[in-house]
BAFI-3210 file (N, C-alpha, C; in Angstrom, 3 decimals, decimal comma, padded with zeros to 6 digits):
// residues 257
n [1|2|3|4|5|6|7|8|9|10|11|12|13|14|15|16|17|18|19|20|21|22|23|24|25|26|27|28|29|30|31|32|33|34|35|36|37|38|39|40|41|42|43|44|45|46|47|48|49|50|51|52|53|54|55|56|57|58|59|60|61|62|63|64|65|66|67|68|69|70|71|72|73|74|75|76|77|78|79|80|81|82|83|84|85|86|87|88|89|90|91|92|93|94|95|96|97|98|99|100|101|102|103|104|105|106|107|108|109|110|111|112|113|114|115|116|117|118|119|120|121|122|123|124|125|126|127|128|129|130|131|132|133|134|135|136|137|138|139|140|141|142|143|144|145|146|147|148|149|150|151|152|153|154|155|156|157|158|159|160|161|162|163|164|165|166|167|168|169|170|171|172|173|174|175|176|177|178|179|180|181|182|183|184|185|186|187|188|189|190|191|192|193|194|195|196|197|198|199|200|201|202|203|204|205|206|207|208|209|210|211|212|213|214|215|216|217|218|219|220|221|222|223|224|225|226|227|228|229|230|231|232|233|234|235|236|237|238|239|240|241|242|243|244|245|246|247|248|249|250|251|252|253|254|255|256|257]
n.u [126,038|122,700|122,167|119,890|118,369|117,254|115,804|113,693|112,501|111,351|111,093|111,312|114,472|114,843|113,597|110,454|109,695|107,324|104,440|102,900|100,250|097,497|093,861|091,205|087,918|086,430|083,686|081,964|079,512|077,224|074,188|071,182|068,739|066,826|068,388|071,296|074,125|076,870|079,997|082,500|083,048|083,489|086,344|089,447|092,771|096,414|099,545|102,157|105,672|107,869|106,703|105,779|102,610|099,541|096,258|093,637|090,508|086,964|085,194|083,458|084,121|084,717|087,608|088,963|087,627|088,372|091,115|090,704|090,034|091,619|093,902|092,482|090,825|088,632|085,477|085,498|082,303|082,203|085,183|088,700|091,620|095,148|098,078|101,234|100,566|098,884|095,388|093,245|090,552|089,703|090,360|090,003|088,991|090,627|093,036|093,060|093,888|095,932|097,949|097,493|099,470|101,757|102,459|101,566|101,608|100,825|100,371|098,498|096,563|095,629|098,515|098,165|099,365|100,420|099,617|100,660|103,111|106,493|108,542|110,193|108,883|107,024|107,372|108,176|106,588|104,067|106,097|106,149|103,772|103,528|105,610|108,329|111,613|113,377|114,979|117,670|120,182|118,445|116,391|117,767|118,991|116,340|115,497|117,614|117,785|115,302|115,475|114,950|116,705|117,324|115,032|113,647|113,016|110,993|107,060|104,331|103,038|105,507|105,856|106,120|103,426|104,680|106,781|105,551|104,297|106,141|107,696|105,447|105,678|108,420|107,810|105,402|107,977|109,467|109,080|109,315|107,341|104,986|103,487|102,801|100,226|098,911|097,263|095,782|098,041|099,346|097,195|097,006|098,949|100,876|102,291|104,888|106,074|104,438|105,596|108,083|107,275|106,312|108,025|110,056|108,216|108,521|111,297|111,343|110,319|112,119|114,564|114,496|112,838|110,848|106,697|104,271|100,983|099,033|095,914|094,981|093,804|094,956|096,430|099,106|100,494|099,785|101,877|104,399|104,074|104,743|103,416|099,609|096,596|093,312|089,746|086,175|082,987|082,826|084,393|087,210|088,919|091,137|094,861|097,712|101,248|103,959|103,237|102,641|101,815|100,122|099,223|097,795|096,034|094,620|093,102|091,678|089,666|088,494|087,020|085,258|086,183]
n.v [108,050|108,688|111,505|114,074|115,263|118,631|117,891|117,879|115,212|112,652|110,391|107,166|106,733|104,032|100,473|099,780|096,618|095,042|095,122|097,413|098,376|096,255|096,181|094,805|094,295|095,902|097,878|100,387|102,458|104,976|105,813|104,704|103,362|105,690|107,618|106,854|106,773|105,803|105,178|103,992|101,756|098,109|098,243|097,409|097,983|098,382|099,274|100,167|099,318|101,478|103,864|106,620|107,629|109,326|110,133|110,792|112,627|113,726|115,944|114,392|111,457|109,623|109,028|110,424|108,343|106,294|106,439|106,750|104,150|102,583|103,003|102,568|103,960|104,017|101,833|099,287|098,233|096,071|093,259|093,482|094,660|094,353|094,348|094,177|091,473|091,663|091,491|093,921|094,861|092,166|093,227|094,150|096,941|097,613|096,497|097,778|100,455|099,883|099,102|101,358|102,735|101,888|101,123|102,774|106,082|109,516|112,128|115,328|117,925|120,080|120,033|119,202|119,066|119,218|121,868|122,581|121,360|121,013|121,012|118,452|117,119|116,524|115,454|112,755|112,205|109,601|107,671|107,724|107,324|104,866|103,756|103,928|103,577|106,386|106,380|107,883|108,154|108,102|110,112|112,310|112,365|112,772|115,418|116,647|116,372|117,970|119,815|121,344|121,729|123,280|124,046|122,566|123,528|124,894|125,882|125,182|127,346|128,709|128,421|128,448|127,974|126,127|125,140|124,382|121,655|120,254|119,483|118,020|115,760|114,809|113,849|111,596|110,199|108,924|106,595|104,712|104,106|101,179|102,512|106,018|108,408|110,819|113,237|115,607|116,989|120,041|121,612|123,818|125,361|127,873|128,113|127,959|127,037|124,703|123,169|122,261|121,082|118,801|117,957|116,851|114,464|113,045|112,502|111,495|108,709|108,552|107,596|107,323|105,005|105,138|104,188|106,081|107,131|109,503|112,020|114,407|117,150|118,845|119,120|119,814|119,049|116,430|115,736|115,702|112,731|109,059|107,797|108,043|107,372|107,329|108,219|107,703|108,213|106,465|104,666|102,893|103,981|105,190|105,052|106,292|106,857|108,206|111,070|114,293|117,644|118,255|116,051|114,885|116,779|116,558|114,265|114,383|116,022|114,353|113,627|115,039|116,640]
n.w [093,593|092,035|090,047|089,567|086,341|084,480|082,603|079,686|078,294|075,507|076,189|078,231|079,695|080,540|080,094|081,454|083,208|084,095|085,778|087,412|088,674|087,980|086,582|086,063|084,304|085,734|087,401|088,077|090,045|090,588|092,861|092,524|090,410|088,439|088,748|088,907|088,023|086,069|086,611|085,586|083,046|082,979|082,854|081,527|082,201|082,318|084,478|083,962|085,724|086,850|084,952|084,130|083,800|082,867|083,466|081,530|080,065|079,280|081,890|083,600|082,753|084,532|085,386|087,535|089,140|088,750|089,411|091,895|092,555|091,947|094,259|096,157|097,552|096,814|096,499|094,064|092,066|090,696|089,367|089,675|091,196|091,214|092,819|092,436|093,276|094,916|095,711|095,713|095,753|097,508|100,023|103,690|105,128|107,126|106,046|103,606|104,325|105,581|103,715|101,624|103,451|103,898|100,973|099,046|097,336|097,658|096,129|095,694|095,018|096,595|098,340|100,653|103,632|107,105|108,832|111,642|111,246|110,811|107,284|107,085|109,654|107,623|105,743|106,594|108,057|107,140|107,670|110,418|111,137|110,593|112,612|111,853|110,749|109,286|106,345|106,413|104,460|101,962|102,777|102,348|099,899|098,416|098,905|098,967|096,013|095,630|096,132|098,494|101,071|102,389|103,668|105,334|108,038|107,947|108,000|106,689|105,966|105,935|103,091|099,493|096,994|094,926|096,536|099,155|097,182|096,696|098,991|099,506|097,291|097,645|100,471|099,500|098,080|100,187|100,897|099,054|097,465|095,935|093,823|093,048|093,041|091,861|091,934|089,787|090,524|089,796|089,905|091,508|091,290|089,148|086,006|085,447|088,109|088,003|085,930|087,288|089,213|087,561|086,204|087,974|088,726|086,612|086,290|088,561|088,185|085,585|086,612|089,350|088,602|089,846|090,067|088,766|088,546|087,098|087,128|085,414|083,599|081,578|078,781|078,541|080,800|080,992|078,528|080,029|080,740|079,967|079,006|078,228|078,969|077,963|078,855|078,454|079,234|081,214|080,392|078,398|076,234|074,543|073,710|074,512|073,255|074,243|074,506|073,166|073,695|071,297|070,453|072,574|072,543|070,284|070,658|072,713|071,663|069,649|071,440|072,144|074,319]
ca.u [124,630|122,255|121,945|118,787|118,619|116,117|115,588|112,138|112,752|109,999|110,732|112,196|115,796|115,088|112,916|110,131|109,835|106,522|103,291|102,726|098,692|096,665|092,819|090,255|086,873|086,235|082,648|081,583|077,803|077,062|073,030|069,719|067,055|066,780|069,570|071,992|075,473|077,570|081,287|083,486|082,444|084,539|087,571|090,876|093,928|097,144|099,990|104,050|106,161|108,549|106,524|104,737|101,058|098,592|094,808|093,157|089,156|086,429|084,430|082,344|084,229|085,768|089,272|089,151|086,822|089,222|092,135|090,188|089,849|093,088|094,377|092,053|090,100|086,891|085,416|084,332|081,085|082,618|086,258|089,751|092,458|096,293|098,850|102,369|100,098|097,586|094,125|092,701|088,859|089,514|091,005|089,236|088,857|091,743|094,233|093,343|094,462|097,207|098,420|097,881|100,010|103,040|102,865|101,318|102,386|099,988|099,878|097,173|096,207|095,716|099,477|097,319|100,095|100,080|100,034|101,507|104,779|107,769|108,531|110,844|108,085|105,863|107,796|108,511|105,359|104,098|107,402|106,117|102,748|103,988|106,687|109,374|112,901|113,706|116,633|118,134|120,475|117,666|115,792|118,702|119,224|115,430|115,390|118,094|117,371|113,865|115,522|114,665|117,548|117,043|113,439|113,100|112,661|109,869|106,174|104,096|102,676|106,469|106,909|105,541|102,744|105,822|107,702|104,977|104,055|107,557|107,316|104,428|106,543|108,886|107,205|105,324|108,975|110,162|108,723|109,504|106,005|104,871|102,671|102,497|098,731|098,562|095,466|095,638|099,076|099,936|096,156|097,260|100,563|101,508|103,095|106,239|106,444|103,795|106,580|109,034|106,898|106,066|109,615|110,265|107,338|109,056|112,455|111,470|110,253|112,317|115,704|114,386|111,982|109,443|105,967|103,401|099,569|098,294|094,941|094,613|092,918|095,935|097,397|100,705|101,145|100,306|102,969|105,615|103,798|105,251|101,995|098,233|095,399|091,976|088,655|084,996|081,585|083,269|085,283|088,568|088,883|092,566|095,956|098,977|102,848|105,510|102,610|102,780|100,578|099,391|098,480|096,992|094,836|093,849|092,986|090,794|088,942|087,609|086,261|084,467|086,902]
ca.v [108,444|109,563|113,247|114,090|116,338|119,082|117,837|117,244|114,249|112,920|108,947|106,880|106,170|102,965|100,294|099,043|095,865|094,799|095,410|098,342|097,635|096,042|096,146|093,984|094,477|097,390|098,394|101,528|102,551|106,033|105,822|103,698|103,386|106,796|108,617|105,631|107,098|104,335|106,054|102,925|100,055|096,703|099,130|096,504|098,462|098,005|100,319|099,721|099,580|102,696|104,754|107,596|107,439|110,609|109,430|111,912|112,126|114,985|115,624|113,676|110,525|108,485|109,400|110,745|107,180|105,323|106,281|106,469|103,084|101,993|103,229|101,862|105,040|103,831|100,776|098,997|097,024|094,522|093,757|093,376|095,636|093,889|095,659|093,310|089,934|091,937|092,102|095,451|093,748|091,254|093,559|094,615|098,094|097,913|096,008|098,675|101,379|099,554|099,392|102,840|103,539|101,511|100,689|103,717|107,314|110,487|113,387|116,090|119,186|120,707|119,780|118,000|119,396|119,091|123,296|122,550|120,369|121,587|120,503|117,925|116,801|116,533|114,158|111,879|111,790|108,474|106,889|107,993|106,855|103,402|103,451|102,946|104,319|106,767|106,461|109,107|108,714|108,229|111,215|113,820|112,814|113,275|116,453|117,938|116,445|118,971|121,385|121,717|121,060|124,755|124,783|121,772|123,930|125,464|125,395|125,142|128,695|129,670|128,335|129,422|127,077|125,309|124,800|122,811|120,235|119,542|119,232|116,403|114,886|114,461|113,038|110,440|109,164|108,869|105,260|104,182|103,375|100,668|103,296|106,998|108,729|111,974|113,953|117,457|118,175|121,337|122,201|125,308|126,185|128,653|127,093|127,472|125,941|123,491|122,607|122,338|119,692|117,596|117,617|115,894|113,305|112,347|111,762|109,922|107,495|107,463|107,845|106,182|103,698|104,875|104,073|107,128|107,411|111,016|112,461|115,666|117,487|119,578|118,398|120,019|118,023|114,912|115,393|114,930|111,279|108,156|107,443|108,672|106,614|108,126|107,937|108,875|108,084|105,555|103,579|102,955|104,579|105,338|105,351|107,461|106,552|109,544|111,641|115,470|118,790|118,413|114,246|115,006|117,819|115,994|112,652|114,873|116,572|113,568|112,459|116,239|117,213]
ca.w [093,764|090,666|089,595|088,437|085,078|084,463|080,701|079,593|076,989|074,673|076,181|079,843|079,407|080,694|079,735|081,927|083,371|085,263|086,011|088,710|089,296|086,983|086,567|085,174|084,715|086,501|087,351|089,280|089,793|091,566|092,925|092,251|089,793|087,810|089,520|088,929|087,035|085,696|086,535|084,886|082,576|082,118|082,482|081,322|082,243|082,848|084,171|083,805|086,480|086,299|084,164|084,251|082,996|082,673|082,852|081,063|079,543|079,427|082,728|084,500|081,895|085,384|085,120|088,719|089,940|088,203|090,020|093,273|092,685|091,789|094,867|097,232|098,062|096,367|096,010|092,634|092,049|089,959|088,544|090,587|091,392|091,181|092,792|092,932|093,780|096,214|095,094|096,496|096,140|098,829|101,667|104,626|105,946|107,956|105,422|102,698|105,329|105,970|102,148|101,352|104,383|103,657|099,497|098,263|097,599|096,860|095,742|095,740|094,294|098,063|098,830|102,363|104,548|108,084|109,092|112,865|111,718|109,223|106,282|107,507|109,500|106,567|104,606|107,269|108,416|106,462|108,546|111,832|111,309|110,964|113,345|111,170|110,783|108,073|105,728|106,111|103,227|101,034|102,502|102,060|098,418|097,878|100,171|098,122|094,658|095,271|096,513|099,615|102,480|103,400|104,082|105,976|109,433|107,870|107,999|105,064|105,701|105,019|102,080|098,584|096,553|094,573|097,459|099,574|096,743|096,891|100,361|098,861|096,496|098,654|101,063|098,480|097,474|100,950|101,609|097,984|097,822|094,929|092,876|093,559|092,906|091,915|091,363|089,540|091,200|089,198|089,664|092,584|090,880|088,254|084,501|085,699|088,970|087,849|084,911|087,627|089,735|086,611|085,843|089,530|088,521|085,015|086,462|089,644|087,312|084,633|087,351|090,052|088,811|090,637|088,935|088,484|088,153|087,561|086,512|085,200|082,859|081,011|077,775|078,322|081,608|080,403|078,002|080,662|080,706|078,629|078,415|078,419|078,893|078,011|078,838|078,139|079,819|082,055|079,380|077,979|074,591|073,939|074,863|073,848|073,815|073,931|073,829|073,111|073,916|070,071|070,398|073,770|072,136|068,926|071,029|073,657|070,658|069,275|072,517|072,812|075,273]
c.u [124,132|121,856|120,968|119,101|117,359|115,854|114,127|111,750|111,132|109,765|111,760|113,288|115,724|114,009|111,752|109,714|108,804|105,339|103,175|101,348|097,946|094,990|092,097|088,720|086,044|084,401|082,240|080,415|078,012|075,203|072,421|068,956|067,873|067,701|070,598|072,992|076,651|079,479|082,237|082,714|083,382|085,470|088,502|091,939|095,515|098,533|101,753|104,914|107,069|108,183|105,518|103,292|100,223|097,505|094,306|091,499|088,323|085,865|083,267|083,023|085,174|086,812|089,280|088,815|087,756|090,395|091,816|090,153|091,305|094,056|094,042|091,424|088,719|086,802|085,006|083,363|081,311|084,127|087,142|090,709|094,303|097,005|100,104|101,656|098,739|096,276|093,737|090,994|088,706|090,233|090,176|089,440|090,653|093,190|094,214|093,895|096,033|098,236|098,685|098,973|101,704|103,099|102,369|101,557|101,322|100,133|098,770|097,443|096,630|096,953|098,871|098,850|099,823|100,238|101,102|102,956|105,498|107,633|108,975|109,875|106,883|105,892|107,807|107,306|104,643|104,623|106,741|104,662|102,666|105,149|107,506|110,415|112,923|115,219|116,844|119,110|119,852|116,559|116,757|118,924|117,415|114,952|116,064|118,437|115,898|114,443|115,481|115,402|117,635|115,778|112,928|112,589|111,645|108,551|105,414|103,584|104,086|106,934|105,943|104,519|103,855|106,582|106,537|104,644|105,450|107,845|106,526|104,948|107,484|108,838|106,018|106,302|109,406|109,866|108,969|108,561|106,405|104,235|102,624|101,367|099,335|097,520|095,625|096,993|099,809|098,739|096,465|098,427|100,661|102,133|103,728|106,650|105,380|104,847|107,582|108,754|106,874|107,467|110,069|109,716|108,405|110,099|112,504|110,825|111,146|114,271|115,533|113,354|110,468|108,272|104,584|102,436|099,076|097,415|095,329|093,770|093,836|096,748|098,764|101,015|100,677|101,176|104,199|105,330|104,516|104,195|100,199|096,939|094,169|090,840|087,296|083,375|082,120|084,247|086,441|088,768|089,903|093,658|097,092|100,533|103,272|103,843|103,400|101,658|099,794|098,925|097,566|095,334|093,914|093,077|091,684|090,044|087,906|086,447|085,176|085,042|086,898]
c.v [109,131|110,520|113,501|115,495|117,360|118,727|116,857|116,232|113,555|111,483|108,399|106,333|105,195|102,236|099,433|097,589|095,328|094,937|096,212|098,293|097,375|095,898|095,631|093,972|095,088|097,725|098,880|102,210|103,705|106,068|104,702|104,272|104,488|107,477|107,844|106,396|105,816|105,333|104,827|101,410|099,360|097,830|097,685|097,891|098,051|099,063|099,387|100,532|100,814|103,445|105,920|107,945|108,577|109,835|110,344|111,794|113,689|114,958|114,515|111,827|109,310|108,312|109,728|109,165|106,427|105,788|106,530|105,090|101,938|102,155|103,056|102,889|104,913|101,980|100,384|097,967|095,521|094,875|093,564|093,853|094,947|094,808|094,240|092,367|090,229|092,049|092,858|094,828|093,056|091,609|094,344|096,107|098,401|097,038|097,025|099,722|101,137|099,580|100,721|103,701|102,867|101,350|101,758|105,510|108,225|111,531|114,765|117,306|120,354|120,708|118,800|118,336|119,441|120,822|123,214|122,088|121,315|120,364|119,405|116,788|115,906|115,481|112,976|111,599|110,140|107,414|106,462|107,260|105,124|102,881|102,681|103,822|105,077|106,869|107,410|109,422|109,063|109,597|112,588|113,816|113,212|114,360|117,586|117,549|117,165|119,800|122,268|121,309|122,280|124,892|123,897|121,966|124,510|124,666|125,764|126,838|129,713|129,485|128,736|127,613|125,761|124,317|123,705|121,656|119,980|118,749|117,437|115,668|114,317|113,476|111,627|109,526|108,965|107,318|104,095|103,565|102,593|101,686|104,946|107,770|110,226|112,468|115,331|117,966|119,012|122,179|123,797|126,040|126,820|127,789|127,348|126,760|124,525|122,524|121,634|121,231|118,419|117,063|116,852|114,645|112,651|112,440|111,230|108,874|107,229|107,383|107,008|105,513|103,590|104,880|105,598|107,339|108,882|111,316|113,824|116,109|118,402|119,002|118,652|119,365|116,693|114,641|115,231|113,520|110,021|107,450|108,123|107,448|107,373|107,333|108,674|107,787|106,563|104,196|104,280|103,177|104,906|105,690|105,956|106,880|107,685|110,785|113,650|116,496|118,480|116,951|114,528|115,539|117,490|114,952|113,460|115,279|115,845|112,914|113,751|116,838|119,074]
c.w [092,500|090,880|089,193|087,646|085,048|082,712|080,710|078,507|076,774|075,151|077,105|078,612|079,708|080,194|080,635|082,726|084,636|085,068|087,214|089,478|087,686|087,067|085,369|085,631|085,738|085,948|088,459|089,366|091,021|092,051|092,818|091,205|088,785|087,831|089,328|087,806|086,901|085,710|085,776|084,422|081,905|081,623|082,825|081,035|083,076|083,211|084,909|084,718|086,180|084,653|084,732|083,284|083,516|082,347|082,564|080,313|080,039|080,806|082,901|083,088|082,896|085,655|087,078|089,764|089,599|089,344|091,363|094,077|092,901|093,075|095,708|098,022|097,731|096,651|094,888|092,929|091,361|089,355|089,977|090,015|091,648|091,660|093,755|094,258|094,637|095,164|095,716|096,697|097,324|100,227|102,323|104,338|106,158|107,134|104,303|103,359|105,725|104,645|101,646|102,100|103,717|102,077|098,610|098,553|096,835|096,891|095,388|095,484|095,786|098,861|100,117|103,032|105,903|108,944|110,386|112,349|110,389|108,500|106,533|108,131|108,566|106,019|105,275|107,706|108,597|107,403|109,833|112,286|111,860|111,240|112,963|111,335|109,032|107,716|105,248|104,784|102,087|101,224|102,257|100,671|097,820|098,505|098,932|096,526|094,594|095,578|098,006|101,121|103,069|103,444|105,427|107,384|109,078|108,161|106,859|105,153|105,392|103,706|100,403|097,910|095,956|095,279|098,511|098,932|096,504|097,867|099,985|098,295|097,412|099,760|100,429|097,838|098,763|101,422|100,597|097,832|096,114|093,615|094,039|092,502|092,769|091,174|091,168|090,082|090,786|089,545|090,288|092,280|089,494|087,296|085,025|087,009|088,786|086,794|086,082|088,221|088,901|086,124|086,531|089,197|087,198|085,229|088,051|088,839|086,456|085,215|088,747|090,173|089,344|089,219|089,428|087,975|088,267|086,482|086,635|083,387|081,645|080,174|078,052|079,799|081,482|079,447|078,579|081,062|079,739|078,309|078,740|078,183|078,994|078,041|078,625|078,491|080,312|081,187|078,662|076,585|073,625|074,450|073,998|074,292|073,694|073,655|073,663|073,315|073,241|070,354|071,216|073,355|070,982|069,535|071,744|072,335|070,062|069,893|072,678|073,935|075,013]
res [x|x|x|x|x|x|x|x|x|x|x|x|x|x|x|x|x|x|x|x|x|x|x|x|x|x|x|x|x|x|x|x|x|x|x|x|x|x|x|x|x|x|x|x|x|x|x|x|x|x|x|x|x|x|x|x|x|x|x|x|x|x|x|x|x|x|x|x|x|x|x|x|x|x|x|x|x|x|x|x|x|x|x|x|x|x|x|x|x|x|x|x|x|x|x|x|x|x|x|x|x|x|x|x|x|x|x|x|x|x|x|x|x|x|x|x|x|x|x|x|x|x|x|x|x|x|x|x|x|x|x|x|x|x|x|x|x|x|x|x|x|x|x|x|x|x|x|x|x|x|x|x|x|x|x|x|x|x|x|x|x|x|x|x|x|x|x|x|x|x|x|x|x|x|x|x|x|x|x|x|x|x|x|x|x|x|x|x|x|x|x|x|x|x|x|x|x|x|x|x|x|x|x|x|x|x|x|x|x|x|x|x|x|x|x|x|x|x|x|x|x|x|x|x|x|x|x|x|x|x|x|x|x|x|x|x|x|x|x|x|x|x|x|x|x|x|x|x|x|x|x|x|x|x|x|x|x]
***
């Protein structure tokens, strides 16, 4: 069984192999007439299976619509959404519901914990929804590769900010979804347990494969990314390999970040 490391390296030990969702021609319109905000134009992106990618861009520059989109929480006005053969464009209501439930994994700023159930609970959740069986070997090594095989009787009001997005993480790898979403998830935590989460994100990808979409706004956590994709007034403007705090911060600068 693999060990995970706490080492914060500058690039995945392994080397990709895929396409995780791809997007083409992406167009997102907020209003009418006068009032009419253009959140994404003819966005071409593409994101690599077992990696971890940081979308990053100044306010109000789509970074958030964009991965709303990508994940089947928004809709776009024009443009299609790939995700291993599915087009996200052409599914109902009730087949995008159904996708997010079984192929996708998220993360959130708010941890979104359920207050009544334990931790244990929490993770499994996902499972229970769609009356499935959980593997248990696979949830005890990701139980106690976070850390957490002594909390699991808890409830999130016992456990500390750190300790429930773990809880989240956790529960986002427990279904081995195709893509896991995260939005801001250091936003409620302290630099050092926010280090400690991003650390989790950048070796379930580059240890187990999993692939990783996260917006935020923080150069020094998109440097646990192997990549950065930026944006600015709804377009695709530049992308970063191996980036670092300092790339992050020079790249945002130019854009007026």
């Amino acid at each position: 069984m693999t060990t995970l490391t706490d080492t914060h390296s500058s690039g995945p030990e392994g080397v990709a192999t895929g396409t995780a969702v791809s997007a083409r021609g992406l167009n997102k319109n907020y209003g009418r007439g006068e009032t009419a905000v253009t959140a994404l134009q003819n966005v071409d992106v593409d994101f690599a299976s077992g990696r971890f990618t940081a979308i990053m861009g100044p306010s109000g520059s789509g970074k958030s619509t964009l991965m709303h989109c990508l994940a089947g929480l928004d809709t776009v006005d024009a443009g299609s959404i790939t995700m291993a053969g599915t087009d996200l464009t052409k599914l109902n209501d009730a087949q995008l519901t159904a996708l997010r439930r079984d192929r996708i994994g998220f993360i959130f700023q708010a941890f979104n914990l359920v207050p009544t159930l334990t931790a244990e609970q929490n993770i499994t959740l996902p499972v229970a929804l769609a009356n499935g069986t959980v593997d248990r070997e696979w949830f005890d090594f990701v139980t106690t590769t976070l850390g957490l095989t002594d909390r699991l009787t808890h409830r999130p009001h016992q456990l500390s900010g750190g300790q429930q997005q773990r809880v989240a993480v956790a529960r986002a790898l427990l279904t081995r979804p195709e893509v896991i979403f995260a939005d801001e998830p250091t936003g409620n935590l302290d630099s050092r347990v926010g280090a400690e989460v991003l650390g989790m994100l950048r070796r379930a990808a580059q240890e187990m494969g999993q692939s990783i979409i996260m917006v935020t706004h923080d150069p020094l956590a998109a440097s646990y990314a192997d990549r950065v994709v930026l944006l600015s007034d709804g377009k695709l403007v530049g992308d970063l390999s191996n980036p670092t705090p300092e790339t992050v911060l020079a790249a945002l600068a130019k854009l007026g970040a």
